[in-house]
Short mmCIF file of the C-alpha atoms (twelve columns), coordinates in Angstrom:
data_MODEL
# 
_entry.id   MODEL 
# 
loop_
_atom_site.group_PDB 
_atom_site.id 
_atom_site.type_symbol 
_atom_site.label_atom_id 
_atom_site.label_alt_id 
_atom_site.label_comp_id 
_atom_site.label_asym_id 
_atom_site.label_seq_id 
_atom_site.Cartn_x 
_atom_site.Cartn_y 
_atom_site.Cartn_z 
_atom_site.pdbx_PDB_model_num 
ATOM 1  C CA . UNK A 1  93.700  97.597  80.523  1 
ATOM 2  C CA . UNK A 2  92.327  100.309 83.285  1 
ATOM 3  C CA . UNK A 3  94.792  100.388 85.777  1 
ATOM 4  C CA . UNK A 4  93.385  101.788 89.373  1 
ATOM 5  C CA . UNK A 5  96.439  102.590 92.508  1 
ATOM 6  C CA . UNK A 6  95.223  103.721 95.635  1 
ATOM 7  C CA . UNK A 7  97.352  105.150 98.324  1 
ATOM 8  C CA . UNK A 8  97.535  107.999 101.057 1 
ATOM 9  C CA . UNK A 9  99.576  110.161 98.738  1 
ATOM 10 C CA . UNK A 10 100.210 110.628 95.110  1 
ATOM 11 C CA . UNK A 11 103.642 112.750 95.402  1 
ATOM 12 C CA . UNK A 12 106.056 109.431 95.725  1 
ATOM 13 C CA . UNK A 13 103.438 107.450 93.531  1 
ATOM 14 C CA . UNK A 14 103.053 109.157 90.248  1 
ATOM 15 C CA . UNK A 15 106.951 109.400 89.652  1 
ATOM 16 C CA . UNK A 16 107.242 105.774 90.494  1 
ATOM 17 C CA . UNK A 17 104.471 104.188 87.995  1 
ATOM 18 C CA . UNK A 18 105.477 107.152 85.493  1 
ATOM 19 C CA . UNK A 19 109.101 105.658 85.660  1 
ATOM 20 C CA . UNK A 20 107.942 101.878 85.396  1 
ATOM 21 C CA . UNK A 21 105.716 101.960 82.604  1 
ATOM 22 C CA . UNK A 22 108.700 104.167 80.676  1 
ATOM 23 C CA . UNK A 23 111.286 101.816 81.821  1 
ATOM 24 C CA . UNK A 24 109.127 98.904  80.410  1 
ATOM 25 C CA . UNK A 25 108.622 101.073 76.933  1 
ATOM 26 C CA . UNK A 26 104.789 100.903 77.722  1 
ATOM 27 C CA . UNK A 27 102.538 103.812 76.548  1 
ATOM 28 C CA . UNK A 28 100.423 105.496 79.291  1 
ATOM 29 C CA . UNK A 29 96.766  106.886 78.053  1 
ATOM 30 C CA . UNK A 30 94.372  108.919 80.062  1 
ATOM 31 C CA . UNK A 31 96.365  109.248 83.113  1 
ATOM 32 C CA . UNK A 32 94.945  111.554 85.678  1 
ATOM 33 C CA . UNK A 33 95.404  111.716 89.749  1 
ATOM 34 C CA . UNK A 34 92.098  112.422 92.235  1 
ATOM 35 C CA . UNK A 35 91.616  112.817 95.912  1 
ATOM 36 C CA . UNK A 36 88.685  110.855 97.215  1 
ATOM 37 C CA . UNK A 37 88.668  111.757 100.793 1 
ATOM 38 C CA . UNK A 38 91.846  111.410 102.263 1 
ATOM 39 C CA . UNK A 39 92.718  108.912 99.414  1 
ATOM 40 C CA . UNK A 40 94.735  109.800 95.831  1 
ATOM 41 C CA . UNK A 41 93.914  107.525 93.388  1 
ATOM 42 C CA . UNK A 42 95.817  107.044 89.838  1 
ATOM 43 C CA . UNK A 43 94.150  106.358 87.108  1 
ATOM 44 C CA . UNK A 44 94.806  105.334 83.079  1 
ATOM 45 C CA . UNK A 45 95.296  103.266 80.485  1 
ATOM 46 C CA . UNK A 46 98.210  101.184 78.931  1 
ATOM 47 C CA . UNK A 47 98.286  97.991  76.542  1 
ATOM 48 C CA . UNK A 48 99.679  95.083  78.458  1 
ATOM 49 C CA . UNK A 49 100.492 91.759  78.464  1 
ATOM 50 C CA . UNK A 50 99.911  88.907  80.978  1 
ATOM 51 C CA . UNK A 51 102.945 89.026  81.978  1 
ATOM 52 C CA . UNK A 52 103.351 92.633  82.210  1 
ATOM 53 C CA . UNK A 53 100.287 92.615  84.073  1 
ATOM 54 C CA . UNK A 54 102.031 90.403  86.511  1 
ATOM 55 C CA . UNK A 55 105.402 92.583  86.372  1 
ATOM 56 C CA . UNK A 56 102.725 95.710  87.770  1 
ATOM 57 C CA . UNK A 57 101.784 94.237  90.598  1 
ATOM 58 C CA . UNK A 58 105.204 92.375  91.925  1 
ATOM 59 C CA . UNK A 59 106.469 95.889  91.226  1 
ATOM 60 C CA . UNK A 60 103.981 98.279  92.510  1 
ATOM 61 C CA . UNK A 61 102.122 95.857  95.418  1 
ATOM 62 C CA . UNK A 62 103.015 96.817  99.165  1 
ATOM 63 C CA . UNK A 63 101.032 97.780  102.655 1 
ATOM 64 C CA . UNK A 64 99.283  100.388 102.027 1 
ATOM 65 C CA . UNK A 65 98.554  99.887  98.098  1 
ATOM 66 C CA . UNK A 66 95.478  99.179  96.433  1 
ATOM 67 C CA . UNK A 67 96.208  98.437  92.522  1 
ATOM 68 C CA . UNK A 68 93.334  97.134  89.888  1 
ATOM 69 C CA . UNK A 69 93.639  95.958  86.291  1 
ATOM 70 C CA . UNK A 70 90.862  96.265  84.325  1 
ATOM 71 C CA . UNK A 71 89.679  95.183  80.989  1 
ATOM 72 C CA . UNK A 72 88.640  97.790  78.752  1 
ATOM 73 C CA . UNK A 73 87.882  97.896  75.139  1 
ATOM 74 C CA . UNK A 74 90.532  100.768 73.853  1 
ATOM 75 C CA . UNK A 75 90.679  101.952 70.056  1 
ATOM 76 C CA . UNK A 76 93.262  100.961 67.849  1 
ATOM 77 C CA . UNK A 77 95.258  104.264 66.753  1 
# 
């Protein structure tokens, strides 16, 4: 799954979903932070479940938050 957050800043962001997916004992792939206008957007990949899926967004979803899920074909290492 491509996950997408948007928000105004990064700096309270990154530690937060860095701290989820670790809590959850969830592998993070390509993750990488850009500024698109006044914007920071987080991007990567993980292996999820439904229901993880679900756990994301109850976790990460407030004013001000933009999150996507995205299916993406990943290799199997």
């Amino acid at each position: 799954m491509l996950f997408r957050v948007t928000t105004d800043s990064a700096i309270d962001m990154v530690p937060e979903v860095i701290a989820f997916f670790k809590d959850h004992s969830i592998k993070l792939d390509n993750f990488q932070v850009n500024i698109t206008g006044e914007k920071h957007i987080i991007q990567f990949d993980a292996d999820v479940t439904q229901r993880q899926q679900g756990q994301v967004l109850t976790a990460m979803t407030r004013p001000g938050i933009s999150i996507e899920m995205l299916p993406v074909e990943r290799q199997a290492e």
